[in-house]
C-alpha positions in Angstrom: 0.0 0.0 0.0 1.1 3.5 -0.8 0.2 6.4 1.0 0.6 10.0 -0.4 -0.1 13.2 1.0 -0.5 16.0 -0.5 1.6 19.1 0.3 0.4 21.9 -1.4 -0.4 25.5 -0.1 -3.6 25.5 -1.5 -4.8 22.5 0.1 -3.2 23.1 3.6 -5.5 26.4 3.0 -8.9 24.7 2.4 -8.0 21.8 4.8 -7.8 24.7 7.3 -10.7 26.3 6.9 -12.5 22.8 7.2 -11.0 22.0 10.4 -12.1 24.9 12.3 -15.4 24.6 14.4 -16.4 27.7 13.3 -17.2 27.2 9.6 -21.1 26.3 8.9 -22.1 23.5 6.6 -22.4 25.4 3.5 -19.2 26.2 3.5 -17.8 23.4 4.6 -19.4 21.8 1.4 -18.4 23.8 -0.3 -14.5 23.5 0.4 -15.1 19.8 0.6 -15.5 19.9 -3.1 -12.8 22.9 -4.0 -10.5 20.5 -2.1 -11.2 16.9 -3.8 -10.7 18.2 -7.4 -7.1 19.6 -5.8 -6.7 15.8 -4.3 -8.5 13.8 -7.4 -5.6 15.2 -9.5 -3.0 13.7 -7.6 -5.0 10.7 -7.6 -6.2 10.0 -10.8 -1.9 10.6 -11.9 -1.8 6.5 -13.1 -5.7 6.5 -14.6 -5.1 4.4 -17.4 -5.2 5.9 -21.1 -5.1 4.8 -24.8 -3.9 6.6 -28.0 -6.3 8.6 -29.7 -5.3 9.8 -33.1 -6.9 13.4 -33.7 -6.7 16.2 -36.3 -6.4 19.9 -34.5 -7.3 22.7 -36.7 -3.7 22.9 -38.1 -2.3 19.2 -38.0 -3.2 16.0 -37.4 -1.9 14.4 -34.0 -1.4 10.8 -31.5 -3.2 12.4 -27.8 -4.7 10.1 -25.3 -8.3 9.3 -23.8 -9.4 7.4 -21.0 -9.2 3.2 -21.6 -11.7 1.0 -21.6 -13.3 0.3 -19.2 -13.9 3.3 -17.3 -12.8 4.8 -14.5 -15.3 3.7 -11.3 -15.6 6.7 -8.4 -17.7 4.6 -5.1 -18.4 7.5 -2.5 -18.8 5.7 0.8 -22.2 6.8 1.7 -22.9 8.8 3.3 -19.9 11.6 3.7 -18.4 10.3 0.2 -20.9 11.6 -1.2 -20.1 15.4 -0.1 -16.8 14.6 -1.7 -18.5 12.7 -5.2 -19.2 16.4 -6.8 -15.4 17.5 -6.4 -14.1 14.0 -8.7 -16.9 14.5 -11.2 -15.9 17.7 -12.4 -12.2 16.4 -12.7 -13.3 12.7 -13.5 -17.0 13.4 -16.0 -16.8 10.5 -18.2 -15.9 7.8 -15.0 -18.7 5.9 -13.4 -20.3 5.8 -9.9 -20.9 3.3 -7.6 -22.3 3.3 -4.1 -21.3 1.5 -1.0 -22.9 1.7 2.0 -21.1 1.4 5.4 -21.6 2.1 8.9 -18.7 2.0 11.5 -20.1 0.6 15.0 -19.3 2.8 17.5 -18.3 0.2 20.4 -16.3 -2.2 18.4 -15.0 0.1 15.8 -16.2 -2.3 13.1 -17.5 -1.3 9.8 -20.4 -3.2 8.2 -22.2 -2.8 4.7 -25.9 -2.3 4.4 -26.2 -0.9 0.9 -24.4 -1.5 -2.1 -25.2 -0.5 -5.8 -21.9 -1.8 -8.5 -21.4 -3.6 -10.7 -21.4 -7.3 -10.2 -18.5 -8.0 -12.5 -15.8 -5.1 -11.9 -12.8 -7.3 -13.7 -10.3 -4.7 -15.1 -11.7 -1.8 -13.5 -9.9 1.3 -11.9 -11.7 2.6 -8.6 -11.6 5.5 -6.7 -13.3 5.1 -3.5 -14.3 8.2 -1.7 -14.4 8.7 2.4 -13.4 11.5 4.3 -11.6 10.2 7.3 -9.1 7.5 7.2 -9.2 7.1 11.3 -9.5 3.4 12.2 -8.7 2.0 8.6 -11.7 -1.0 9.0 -14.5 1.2 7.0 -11.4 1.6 3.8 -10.7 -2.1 4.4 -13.6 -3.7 3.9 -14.6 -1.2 0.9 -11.5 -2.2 -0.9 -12.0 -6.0 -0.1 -15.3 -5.8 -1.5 -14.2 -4.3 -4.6 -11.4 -6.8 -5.3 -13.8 -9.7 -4.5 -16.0 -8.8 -7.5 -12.4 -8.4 -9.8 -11.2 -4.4 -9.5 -7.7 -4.8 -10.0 -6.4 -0.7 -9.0 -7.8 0.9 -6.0 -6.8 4.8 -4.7 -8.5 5.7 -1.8 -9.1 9.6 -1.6 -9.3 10.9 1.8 -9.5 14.1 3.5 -7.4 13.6 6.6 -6.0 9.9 7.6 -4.7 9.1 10.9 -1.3 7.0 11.6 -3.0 4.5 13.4 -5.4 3.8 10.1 -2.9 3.5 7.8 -1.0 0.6 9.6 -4.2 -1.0 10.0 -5.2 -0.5 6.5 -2.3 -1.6 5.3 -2.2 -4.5 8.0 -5.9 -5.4 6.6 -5.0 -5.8 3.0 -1.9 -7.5 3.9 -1.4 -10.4 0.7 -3.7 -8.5 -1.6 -2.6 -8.9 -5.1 -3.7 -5.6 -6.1 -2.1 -2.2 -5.9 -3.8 0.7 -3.4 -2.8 4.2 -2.9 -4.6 6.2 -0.3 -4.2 10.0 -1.1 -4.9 12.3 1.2 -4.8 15.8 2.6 -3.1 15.3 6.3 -1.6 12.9 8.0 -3.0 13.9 11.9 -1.3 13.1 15.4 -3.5 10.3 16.4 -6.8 8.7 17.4 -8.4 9.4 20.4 -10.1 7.0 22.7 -13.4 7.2 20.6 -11.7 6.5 17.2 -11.7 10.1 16.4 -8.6 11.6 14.4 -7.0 14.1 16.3 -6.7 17.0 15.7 -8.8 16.3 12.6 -12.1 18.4 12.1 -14.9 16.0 13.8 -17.7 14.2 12.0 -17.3 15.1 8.8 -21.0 13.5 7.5 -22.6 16.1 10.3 -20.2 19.0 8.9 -21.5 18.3 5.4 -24.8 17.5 6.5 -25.9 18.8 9.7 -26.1 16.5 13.1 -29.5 14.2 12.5 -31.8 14.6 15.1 
């Protein structure tokens, strides 16, 4: 597994902004988007492309398109999907996918409930989507459930991602015969006793959302 973080001053900006308790949902939407197109560009570096003979208005020419088959974006629902609008306008032509998983609070475990993909995903690029790479079990059981139906790339795109996570992550998917990259914004101190990233920026689903009453 490869881990990259992103160090640029634009993105240390926007994550800043996010972190701090005083910005309201809107804009922390909103900066949730600015900053995954800054991130999806990093992570979409190795998306896989074909020659594509062209003529320009003054000569003809060999560029490049996206391969077959397309690109596949899976937003872990439900705070992927504040980040799904932010890799679209990089990513149009890719595909989406939805996963559903929930993270039990006691044991720390993450479970699916909902799922909509592809049942054959042989040969496919994915780019799975989830804010906060804290415990690593949500990213690991996305990622094995991709590969069990045949993806064979996977680049995790996170916001922040704690050290803690990563090692597990990468503990997790330990023997997989596929290549994963998580790319993210941060790389925080810790977790705290609740599985929260420190210093991180909280929940980011009630951030993006609002806390469900």
């Amino acid at each position: 597994m490869r881990t990259h973080v992103v160090d640029h001053p634009l993105v240390a900006h926007k994550l800043t902004v996010l972190r701090d308790e005083r910005t309201d949902s809107p804009t922390f939407r909103n900066l949730t988007d600015e900053l995954v197109t800054l991130l999806a560009y990093e992570a979409t570096r190795d998306v896989r492309v074909v020659p594509d003979d062209i003529v320009t208005p003054v000569a003809p020419m060999t560029g490049v398109t996206l391969a077959t088959p397309k690109p596949l974006v899976v937003p872990i629902l439900r705070a992927g999907l504040g980040m799904l609008d932010g890799m679209m306008r990089l990513l149009p032509t890719a595909e989406v996918g939805f996963l559903g998983m929930v993270r039990n609070e006691e044991t720390l475990e993450a479970a699916t409930y909902a799922e909509r993909l592809p049942e054959d995903l042989s040969g496919r690029q994915c780019y799975v989507l989830d804010p906060m790479l804290a415990t690593g079990g949500t990213l690991a059981a996305a990622i094995r459930f991709l590969t069990d139906r045949g993806a064979d790339d996977i680049t995790c795109i996170c916001l922040l991602a704690a050290p803690e996570g990563c090692d597990n992550l990468e503990r997790a998917l330990e023997g997989l015969p596929v290549p994963v990259t998580v790319v993210t914004a941060a790389l925080d101190e810790r977790l705290n006793e609740k599985g929260y990233i420190v210093p991180g920026l909280g929940d980011a689903g009630d951030r993006l959302y609002g806390i469900a009453g």
